[in-house]
MARTORVO-487713 format. One record per atom (N, C-alpha, C): x, y, z; residue in one letter. Coordinates in nm, 3 decimals. Layout:
[site [X Y Z] A]
...
// end
This chain:
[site [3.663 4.237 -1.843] X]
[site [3.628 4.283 -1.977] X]
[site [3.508 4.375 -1.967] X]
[site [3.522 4.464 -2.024] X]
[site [3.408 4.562 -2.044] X]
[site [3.268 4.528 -2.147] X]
[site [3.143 4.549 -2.016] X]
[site [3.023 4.488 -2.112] X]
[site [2.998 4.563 -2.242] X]
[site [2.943 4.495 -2.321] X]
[site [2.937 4.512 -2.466] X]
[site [2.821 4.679 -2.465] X]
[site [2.755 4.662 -2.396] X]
[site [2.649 4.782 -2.400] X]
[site [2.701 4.842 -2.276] X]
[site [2.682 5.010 -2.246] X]
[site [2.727 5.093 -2.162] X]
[site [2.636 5.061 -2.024] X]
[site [2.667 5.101 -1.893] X]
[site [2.581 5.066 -1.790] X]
[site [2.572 5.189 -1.771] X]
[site [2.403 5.145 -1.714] X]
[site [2.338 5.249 -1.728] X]
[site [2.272 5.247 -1.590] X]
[site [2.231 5.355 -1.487] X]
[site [2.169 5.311 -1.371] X]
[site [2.204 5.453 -1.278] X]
[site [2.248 5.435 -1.140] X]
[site [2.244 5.557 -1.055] X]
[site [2.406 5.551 -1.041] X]
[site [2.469 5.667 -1.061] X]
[site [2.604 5.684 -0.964] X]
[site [2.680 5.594 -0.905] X]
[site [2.575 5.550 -0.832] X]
[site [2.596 5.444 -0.668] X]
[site [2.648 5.298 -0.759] X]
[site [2.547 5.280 -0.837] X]
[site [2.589 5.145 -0.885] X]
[site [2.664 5.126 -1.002] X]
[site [2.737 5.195 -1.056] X]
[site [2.854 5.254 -1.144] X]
[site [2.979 5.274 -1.044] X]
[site [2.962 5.343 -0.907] X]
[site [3.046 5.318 -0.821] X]
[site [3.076 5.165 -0.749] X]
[site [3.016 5.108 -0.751] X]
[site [2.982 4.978 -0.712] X]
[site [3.083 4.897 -0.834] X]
[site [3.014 4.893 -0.885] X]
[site [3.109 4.815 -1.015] X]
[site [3.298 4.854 -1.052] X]
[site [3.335 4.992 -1.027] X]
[site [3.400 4.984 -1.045] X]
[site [3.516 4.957 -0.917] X]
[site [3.455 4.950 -0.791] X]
[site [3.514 4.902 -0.683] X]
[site [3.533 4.740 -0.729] X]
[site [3.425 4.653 -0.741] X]
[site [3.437 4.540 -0.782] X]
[site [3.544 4.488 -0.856] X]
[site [3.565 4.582 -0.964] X]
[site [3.630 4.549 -1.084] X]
[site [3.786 4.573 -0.992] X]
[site [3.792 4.702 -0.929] X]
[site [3.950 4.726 -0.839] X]
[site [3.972 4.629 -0.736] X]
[site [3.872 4.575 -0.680] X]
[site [3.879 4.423 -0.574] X]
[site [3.921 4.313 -0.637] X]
[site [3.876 4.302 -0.723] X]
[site [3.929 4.145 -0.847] X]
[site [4.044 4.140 -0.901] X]
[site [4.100 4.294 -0.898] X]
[site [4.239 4.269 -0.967] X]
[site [4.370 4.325 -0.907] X]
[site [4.305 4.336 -0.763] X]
[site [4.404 4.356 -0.701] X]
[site [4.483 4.257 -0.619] X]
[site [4.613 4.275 -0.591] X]
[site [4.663 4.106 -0.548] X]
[site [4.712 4.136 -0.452] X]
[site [4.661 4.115 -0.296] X]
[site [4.704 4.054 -0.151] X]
[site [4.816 3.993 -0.132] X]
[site [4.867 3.923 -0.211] X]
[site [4.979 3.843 -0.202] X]
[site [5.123 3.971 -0.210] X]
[site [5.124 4.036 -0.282] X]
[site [5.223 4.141 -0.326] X]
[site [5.180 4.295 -0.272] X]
[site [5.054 4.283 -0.257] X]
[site [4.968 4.429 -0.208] X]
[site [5.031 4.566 -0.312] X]
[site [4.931 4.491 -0.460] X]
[site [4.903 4.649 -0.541] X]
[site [4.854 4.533 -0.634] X]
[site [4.866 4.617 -0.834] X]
[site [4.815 4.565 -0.922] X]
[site [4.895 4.538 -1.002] X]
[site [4.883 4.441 -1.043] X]
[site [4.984 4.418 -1.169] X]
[site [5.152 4.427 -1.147] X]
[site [5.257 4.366 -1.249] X]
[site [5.346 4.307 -1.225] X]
[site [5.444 4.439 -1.231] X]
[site [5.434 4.569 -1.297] X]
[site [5.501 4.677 -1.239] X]
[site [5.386 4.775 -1.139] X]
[site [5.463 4.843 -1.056] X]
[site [5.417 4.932 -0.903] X]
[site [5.437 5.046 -0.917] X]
[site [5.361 5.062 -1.062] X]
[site [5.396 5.236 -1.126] X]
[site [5.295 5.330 -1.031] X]
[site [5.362 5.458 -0.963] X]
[site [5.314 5.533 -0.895] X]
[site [5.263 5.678 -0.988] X]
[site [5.195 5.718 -1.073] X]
[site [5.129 5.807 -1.136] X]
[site [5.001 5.861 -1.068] X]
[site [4.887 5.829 -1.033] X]
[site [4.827 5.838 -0.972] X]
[site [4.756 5.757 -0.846] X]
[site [4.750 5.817 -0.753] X]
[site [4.719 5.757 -0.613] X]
[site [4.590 5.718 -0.608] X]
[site [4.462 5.762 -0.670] X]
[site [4.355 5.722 -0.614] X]
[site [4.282 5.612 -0.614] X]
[site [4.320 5.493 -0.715] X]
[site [4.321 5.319 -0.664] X]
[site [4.371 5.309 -0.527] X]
[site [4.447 5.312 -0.456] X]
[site [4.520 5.290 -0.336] X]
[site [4.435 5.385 -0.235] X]
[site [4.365 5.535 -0.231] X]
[site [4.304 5.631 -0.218] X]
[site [4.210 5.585 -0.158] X]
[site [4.072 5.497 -0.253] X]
[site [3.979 5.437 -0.255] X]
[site [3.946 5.337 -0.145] X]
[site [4.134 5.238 -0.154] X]
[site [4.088 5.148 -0.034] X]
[site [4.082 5.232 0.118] X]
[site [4.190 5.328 0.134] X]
[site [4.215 5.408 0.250] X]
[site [4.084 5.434 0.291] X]
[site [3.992 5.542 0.247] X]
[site [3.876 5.565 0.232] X]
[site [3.769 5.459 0.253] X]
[site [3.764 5.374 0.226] X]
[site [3.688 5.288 0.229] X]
[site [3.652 5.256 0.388] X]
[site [3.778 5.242 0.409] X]
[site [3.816 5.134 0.569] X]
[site [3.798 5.234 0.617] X]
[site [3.836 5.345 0.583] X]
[site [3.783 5.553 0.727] X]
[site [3.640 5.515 0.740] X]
[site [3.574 5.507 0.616] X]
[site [3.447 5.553 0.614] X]
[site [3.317 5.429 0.630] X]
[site [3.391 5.318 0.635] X]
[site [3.289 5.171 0.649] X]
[site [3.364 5.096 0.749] X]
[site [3.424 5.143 0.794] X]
[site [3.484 5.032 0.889] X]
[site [3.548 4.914 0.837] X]
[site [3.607 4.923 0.697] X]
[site [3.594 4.803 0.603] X]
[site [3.759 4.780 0.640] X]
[site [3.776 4.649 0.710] X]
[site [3.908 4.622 0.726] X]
[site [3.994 4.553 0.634] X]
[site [3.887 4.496 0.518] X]
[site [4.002 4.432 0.426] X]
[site [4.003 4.532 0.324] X]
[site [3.977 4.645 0.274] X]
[site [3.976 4.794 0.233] X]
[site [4.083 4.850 0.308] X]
[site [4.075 4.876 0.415] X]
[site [4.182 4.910 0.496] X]
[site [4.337 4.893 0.510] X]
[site [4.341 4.784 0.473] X]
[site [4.419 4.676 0.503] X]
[site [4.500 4.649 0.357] X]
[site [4.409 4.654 0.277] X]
[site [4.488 4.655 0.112] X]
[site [4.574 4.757 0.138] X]
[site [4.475 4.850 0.130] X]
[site [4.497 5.025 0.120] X]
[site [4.654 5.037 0.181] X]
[site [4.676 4.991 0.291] X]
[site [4.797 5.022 0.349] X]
[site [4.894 4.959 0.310] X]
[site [4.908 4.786 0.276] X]
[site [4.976 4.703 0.245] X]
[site [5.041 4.789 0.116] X]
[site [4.963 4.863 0.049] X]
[site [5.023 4.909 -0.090] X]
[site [5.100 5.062 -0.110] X]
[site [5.047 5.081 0.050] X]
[site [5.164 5.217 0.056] X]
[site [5.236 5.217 0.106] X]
[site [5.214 5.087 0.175] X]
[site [5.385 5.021 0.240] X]
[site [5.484 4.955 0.174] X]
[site [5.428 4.928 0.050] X]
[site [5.561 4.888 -0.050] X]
[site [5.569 4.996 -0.149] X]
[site [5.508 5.122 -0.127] X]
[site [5.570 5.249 -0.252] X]
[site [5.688 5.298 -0.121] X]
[site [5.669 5.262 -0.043] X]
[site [5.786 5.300 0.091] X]
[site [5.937 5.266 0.045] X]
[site [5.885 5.140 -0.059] X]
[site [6.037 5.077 -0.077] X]
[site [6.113 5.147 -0.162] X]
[site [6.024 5.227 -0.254] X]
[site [6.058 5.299 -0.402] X]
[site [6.090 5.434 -0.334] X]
[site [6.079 5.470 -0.245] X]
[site [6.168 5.643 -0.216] X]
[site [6.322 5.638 -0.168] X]
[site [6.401 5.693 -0.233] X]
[site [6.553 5.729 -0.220] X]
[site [6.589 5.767 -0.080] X]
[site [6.636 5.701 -0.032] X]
[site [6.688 5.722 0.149] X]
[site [6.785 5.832 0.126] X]
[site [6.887 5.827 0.069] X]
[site [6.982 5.987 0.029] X]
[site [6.890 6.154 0.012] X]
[site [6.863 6.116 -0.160] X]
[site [6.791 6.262 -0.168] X]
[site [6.664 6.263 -0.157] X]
[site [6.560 6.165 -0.149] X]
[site [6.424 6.171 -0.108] X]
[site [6.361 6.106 -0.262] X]
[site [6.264 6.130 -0.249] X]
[site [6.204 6.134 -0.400] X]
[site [6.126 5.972 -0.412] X]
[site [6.032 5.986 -0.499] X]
[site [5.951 5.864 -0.540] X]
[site [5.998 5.801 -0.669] X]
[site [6.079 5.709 -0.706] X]
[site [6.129 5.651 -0.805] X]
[site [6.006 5.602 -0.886] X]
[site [6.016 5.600 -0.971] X]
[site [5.829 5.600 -1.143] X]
[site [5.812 5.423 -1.086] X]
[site [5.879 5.330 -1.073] X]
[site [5.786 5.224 -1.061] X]
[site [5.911 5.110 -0.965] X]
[site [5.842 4.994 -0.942] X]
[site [5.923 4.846 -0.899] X]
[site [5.884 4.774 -0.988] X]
[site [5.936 4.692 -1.080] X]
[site [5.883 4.548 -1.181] X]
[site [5.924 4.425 -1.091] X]
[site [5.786 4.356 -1.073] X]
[site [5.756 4.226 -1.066] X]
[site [5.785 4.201 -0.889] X]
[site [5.841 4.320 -0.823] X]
[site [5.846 4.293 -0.655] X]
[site [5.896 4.426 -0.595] X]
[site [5.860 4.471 -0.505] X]
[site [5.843 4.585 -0.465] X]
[site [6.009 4.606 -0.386] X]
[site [6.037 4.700 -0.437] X]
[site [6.185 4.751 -0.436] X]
[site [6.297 4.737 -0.568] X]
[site [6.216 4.673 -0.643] X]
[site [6.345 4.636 -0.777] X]
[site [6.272 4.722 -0.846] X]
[site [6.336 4.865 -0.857] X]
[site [6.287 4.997 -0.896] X]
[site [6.346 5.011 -1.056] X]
[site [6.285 5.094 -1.121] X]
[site [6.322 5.198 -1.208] X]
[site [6.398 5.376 -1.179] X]
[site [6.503 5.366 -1.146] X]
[site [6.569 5.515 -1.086] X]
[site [6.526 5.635 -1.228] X]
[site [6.373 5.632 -1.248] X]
[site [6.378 5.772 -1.292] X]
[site [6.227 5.788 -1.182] X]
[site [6.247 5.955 -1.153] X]
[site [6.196 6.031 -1.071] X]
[site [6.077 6.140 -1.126] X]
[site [5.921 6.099 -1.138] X]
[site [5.901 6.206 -1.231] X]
[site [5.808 6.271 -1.092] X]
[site [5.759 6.404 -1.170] X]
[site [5.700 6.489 -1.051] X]
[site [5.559 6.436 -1.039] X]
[site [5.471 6.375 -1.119] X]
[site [5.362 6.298 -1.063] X]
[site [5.370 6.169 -1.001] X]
[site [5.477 6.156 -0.989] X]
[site [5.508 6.028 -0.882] X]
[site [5.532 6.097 -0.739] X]
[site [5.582 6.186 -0.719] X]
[site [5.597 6.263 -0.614] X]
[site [5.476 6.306 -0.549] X]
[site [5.408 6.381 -0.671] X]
[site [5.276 6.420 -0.573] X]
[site [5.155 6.342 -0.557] X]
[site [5.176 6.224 -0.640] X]
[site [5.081 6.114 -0.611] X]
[site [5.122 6.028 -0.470] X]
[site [5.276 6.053 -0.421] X]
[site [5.312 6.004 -0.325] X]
[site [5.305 6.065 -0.188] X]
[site [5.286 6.217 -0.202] X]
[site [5.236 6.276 -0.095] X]
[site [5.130 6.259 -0.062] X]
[site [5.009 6.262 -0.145] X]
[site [4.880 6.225 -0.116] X]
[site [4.885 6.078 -0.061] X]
[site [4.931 6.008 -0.108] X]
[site [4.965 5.803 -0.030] X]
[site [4.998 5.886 0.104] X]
[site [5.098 5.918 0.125] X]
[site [5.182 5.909 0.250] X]
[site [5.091 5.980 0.355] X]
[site [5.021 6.126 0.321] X]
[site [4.984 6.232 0.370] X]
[site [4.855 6.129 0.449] X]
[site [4.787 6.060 0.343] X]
[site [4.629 6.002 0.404] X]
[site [4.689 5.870 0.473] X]
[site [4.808 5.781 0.461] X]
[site [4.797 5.687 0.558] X]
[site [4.840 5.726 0.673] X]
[site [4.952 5.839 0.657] X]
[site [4.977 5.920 0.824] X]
[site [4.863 5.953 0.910] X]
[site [4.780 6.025 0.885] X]
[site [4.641 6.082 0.879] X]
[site [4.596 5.931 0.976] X]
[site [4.538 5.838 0.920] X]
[site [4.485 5.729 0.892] X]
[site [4.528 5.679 1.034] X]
[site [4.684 5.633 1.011] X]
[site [4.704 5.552 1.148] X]
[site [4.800 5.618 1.220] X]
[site [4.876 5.742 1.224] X]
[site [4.936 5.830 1.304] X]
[site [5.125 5.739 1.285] X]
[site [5.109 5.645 1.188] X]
[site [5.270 5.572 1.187] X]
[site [5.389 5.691 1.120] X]
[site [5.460 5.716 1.209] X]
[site [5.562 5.793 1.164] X]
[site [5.636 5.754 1.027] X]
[site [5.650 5.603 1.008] X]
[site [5.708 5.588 0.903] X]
[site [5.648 5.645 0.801] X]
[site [5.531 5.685 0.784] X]
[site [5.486 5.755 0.660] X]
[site [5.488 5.916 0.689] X]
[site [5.505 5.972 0.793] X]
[site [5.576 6.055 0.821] X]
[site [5.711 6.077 0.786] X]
[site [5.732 6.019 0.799] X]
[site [5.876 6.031 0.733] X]
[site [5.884 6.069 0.579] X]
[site [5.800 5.958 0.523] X]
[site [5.813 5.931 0.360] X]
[site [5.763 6.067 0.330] X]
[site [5.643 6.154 0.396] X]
[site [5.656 6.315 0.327] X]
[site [5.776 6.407 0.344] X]
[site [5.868 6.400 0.452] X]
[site [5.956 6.444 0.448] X]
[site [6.051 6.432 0.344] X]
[site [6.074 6.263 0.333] X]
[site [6.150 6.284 0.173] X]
[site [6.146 6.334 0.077] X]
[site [5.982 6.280 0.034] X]
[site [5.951 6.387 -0.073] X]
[site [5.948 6.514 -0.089] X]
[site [5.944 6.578 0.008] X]
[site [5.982 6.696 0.036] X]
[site [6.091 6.753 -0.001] X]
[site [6.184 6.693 0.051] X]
[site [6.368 6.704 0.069] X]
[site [6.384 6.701 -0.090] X]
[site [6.360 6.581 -0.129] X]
[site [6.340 6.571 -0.280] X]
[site [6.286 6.702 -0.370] X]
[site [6.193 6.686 -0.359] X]
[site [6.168 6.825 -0.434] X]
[site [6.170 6.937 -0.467] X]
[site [6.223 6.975 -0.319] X]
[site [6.282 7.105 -0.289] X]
[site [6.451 7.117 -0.331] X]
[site [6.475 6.991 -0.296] X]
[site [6.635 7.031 -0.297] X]
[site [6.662 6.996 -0.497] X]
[site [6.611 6.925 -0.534] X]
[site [6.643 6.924 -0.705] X]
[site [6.497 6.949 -0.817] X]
[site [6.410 7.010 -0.748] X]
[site [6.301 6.977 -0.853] X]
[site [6.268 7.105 -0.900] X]
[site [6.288 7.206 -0.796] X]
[site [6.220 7.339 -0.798] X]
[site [6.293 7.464 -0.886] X]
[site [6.220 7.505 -0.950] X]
[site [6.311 7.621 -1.020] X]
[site [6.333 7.754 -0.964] X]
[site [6.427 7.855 -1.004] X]
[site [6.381 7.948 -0.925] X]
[site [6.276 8.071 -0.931] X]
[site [6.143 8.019 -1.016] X]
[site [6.108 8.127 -1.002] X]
[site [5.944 8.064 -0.937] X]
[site [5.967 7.875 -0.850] X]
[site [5.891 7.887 -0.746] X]
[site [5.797 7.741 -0.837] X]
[site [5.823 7.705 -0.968] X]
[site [5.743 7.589 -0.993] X]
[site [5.868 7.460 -1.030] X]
[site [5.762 7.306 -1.026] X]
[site [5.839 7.212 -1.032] X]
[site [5.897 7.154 -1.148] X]
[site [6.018 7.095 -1.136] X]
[site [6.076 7.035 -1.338] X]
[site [5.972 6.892 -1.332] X]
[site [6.000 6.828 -1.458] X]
[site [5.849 6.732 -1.501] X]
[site [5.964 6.628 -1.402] X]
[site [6.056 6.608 -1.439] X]
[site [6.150 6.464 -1.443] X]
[site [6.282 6.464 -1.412] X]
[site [6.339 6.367 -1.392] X]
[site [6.476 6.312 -1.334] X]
[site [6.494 6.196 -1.383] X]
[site [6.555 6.219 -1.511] X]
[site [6.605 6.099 -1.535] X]
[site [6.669 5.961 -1.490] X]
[site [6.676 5.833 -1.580] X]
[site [6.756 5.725 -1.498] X]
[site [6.857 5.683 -1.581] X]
[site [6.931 5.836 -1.581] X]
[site [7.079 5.840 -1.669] X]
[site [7.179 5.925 -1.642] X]
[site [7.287 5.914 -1.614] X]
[site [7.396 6.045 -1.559] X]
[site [7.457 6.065 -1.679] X]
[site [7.461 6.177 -1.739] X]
[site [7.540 6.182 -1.888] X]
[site [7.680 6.200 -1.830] X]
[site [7.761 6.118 -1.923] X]
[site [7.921 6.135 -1.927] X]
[site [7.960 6.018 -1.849] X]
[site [7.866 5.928 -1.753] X]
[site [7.899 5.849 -1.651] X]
[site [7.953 5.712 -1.742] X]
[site [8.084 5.665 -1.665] X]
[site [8.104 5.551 -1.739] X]
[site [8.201 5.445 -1.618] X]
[site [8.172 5.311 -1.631] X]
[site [8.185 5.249 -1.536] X]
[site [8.168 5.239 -1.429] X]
[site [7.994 5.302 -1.412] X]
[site [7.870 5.284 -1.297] X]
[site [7.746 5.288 -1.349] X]
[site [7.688 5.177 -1.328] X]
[site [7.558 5.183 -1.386] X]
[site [7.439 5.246 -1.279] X]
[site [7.338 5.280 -1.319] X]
[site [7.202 5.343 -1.255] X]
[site [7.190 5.300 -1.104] X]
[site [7.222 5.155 -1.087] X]
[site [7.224 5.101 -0.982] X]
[site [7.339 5.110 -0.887] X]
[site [7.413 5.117 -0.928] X]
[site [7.555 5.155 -0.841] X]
[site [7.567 5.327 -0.797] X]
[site [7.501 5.398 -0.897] X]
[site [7.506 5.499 -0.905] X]
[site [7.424 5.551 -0.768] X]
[site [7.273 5.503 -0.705] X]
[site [7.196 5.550 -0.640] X]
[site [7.242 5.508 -0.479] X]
[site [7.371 5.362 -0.539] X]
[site [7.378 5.312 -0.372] X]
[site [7.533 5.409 -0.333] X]
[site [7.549 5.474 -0.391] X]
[site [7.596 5.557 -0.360] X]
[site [7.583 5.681 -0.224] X]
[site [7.656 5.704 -0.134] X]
[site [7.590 5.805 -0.024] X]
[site [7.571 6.006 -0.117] X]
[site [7.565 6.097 -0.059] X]
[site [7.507 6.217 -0.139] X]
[site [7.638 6.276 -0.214] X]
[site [7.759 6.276 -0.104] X]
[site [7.892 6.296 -0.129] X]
[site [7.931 6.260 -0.294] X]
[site [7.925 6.096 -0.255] X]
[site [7.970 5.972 -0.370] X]
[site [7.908 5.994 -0.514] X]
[site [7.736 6.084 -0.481] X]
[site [7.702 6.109 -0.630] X]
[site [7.721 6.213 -0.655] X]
[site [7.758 6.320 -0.564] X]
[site [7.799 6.465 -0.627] X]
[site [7.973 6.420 -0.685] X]
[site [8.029 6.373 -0.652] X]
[site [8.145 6.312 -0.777] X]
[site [8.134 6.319 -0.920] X]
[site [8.033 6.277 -0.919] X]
[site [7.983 6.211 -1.062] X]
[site [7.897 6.372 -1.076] X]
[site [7.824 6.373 -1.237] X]
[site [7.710 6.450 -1.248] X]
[site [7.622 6.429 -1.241] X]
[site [7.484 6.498 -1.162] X]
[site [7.362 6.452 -1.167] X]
[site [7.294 6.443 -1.275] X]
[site [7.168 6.320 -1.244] X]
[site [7.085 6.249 -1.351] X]
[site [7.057 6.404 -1.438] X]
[site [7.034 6.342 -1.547] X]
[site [6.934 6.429 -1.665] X]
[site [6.809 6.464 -1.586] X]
[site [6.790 6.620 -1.628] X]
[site [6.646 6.656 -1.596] X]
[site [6.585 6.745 -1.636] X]
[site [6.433 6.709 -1.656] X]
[site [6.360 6.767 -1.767] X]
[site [6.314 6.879 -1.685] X]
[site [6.368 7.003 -1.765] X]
[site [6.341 7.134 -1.674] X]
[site [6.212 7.201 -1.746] X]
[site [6.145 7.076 -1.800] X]
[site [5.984 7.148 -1.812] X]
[site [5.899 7.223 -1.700] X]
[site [5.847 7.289 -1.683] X]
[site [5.757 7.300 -1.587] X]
[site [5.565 7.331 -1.594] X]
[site [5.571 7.204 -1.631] X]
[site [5.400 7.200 -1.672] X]
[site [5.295 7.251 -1.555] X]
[site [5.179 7.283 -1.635] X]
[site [5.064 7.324 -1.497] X]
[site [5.026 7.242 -1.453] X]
[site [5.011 7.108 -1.520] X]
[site [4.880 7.011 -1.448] X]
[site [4.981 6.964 -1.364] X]
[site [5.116 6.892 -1.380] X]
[site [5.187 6.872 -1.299] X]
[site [5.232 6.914 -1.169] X]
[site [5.224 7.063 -1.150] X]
[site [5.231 7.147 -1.044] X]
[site [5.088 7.196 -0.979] X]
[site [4.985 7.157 -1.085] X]
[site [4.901 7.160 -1.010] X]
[site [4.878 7.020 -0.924] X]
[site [4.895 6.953 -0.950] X]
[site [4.908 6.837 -0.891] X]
[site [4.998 6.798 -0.737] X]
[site [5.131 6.900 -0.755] X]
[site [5.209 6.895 -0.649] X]
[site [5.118 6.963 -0.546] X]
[site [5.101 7.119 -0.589] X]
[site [5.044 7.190 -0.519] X]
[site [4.931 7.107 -0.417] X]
[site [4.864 7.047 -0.440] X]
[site [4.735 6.929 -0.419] X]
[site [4.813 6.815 -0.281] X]
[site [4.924 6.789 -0.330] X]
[site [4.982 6.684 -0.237] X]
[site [5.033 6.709 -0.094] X]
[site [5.116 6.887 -0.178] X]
[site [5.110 6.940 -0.031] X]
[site [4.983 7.002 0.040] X]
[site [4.916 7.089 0.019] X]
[site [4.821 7.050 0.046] X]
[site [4.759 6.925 0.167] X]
[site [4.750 6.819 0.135] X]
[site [4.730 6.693 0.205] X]
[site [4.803 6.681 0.277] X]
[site [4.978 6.707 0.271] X]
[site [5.050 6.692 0.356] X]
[site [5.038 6.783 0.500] X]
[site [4.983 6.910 0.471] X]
[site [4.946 7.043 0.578] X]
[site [4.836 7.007 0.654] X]
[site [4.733 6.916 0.581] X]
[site [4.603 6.849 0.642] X]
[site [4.647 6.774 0.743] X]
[site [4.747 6.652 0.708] X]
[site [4.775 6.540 0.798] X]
[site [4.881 6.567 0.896] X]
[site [4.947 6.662 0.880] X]
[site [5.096 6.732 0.984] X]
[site [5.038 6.841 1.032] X]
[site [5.007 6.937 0.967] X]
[site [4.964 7.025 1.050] X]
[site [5.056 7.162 1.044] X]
[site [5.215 7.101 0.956] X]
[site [5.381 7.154 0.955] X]
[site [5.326 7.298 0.874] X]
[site [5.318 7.430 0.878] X]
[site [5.263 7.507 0.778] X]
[site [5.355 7.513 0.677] X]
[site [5.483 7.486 0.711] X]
[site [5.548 7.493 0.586] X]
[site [5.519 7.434 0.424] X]
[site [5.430 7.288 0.470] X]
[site [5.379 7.241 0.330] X]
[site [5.276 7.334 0.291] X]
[site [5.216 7.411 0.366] X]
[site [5.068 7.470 0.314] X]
[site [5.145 7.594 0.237] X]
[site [5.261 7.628 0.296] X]
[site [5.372 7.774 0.245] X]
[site [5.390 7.736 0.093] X]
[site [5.468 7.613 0.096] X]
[site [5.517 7.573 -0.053] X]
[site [5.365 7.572 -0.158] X]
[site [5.246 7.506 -0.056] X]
[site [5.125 7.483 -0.202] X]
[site [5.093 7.646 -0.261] X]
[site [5.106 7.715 -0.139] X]
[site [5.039 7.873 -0.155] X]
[site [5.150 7.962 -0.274] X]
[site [5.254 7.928 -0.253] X]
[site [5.387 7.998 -0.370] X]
[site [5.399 7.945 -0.484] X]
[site [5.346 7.771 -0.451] X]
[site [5.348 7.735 -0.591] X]
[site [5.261 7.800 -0.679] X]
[site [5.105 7.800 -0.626] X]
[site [4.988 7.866 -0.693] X]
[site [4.980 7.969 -0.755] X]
[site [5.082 8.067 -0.632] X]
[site [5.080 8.196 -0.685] X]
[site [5.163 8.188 -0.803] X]
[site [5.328 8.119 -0.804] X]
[site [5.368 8.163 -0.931] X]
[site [5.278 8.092 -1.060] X]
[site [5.229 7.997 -1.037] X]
[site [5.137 7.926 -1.116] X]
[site [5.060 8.060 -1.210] X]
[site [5.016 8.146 -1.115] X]
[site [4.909 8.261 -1.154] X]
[site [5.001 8.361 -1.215] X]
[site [5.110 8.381 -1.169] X]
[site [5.215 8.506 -1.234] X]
[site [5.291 8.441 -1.306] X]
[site [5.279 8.342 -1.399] X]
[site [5.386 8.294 -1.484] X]
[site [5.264 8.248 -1.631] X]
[site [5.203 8.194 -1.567] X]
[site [5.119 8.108 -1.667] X]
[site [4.961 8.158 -1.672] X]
[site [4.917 8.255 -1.582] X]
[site [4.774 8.306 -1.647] X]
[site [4.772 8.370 -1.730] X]
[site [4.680 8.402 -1.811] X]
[site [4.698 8.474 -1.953] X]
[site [4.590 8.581 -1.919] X]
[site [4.612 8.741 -1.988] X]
[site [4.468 8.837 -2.009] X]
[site [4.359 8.779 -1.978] X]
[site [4.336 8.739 -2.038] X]
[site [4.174 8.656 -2.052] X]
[site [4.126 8.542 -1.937] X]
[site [4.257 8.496 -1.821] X]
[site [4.259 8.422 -1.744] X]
[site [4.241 8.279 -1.769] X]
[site [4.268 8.211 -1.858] X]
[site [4.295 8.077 -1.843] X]
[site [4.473 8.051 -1.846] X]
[site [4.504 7.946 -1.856] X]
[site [4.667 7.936 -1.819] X]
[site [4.750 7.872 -1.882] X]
[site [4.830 7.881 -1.948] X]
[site [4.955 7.814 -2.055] X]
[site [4.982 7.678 -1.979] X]
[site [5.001 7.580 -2.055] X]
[site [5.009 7.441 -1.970] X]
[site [5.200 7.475 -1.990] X]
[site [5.293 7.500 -2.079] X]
[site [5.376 7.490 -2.126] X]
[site [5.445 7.661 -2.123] X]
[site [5.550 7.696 -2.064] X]
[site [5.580 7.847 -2.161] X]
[site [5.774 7.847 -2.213] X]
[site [5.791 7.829 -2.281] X]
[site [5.903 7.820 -2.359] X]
[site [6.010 7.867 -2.275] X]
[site [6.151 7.742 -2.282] X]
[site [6.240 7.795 -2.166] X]
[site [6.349 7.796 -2.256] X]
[site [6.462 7.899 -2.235] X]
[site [6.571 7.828 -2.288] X]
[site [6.693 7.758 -2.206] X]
[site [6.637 7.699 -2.086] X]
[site [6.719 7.601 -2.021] X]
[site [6.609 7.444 -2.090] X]
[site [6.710 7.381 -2.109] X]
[site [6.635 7.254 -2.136] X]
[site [6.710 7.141 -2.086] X]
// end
C-alpha cells in the first residue's frame, strides 16, 4: 500500500523502495507477478537481470531469468511471435499477439542472451523476428498494433485448435484479425528491441530493420515543424 504522505529523500532511496516493493511481490514459486504473465513491458524482469550484471546479486539474477524462461512458453513455435499473456501458469496462453509484447520480448530475450550466452534465448529473438517480419510489417516499413485471438469465418475450431495447428494447417483456414494500425510509440518501441537484439548478436540485420523502421518513422509521421503524428489515417483497417 502506498504511504499516505509522498516520500521524499535522494533518488537512491526512492530507488530502494521501489525494488523492495518489486521483491515482495514477486513469486519464486511460479517466477513472475501475479496470477496472469502479461508481457507489455519488460523492465520489472529488466531490473532483476541488471541487478545480478551489476551486484553480483544471485537471487536478482536468478528471478530475472526464471521469468524469462517462462515468457519462453508464450512464443508460437510455427510463426514466432509473443502471445499478450499465460493466466494462472505459464503456458496456458491468451493467442492474441500485440506489438508491445513483441518488443518487450526482444529486450527479455536480447539481455538474457547477452547475460548467459544460452541459445535458447537466442532462439526466442529469432522468432520474434520471423514473427514480425513475416505478418506484422506493412509495406511501407512500420509495424500493425495487433493480432488478434479470432479467425473470422472460422467455425468448428476454436483459438486453441487453431494455433496447434502446423503453418500449412492454418493457411487453410484465414488468418487471425489484425489491427493494421501503425502507431509511433509502438514502433518506437520495436525499433528499441531490435536495437538490443544487434547489441546481444551482433546479426546486423536487426540493427538494418531498427534503422528502416526509424527512417520510415521520420518519412511518414514527422510533421513541418518536426514533431510526429502518433496515428495517420489508413484506409486498410
Amino acid at each position: 500500500v502506498a504511504p499516505s504522505t509522498p516520500t521524499t529523500g535522494s533518488l537512491d532511496s526512492v530507488r530502494q523502495q521501489v525494488r523492495r516493493q518489486l521483491d515482495r511481490s514477486y513469486n519464486d514459486e511460479i517466477g513472475g507477478w501475479g496470477s496472469a504473465k502479461i508481457l507489455e513491458y519488460a523492465e520489472a524482469t529488466l531490473q532483476f537481470l541488471l541487478r545480478g550484471h551489476l551486484y553480483d546479486d544471485l537471487q536478482a539474477r536468478t528471478r530475472g531469468l526464471k521469468n524469462v524462461w517462462g515468457f519462453t512458453e508464450q512464443t508460437d513455435p510455427v510463426w514466432g511471435g509473443m502471445v499478450y499473456a499465460s493466466i494462472n501458469r505459464w503456458g496456458n496462453t491468451v493467442k492474441e499477439l500485440r506489438t508491445e509484447s513483441q518488443a518487450a520480448a526482444l529486450l527479455l530475450f536480447a539481455s538474457a542472451y547477452q547475460l548467459t550466452g544460452d541459445t535458447l534465448f537466442r532462439d526466442q529473438i529469432e522468432r520474434i523476428d520471423r514473427y514480425l517480419q513475416g505478418h506484422m510489417r506493412d509495406p511501407g516499413g512500420l509495424f500493425y498494433a495487433s493480432q488478434k485471438d479470432t479467425v473470422p469465418g472460422m467455425s468448428g475450431l476454436d483459438i486453441e485448435a487453431y494455433y496447434a495447428l502446423s503453418d500449412s494447417g492454418r493457411r487453410q483456414h484465414v488468418l487471425p484479425s489484425t489491427d493494421h494500425s501503425t502507431f509511433i510509440d509502438l514502433n518506437a518501441r520495436v525499433i528499441e528491441g531490435y536495437v538490443r537484439a544487434f547489441e546481444a548478436t551482433g546479426e546486423l540485420r536487426f540493427l538494418r530493420t531498427a534503422t528502416d523502421t526509424a527512417l520510415a518513422l521520420r518519412q511518414e509521421r514527422q510533421t513541418p515543424g518536426g514533431w510526429f503524428l502518433q496515428l495517420k489515417p489508413r484506409s486498410r483497417l
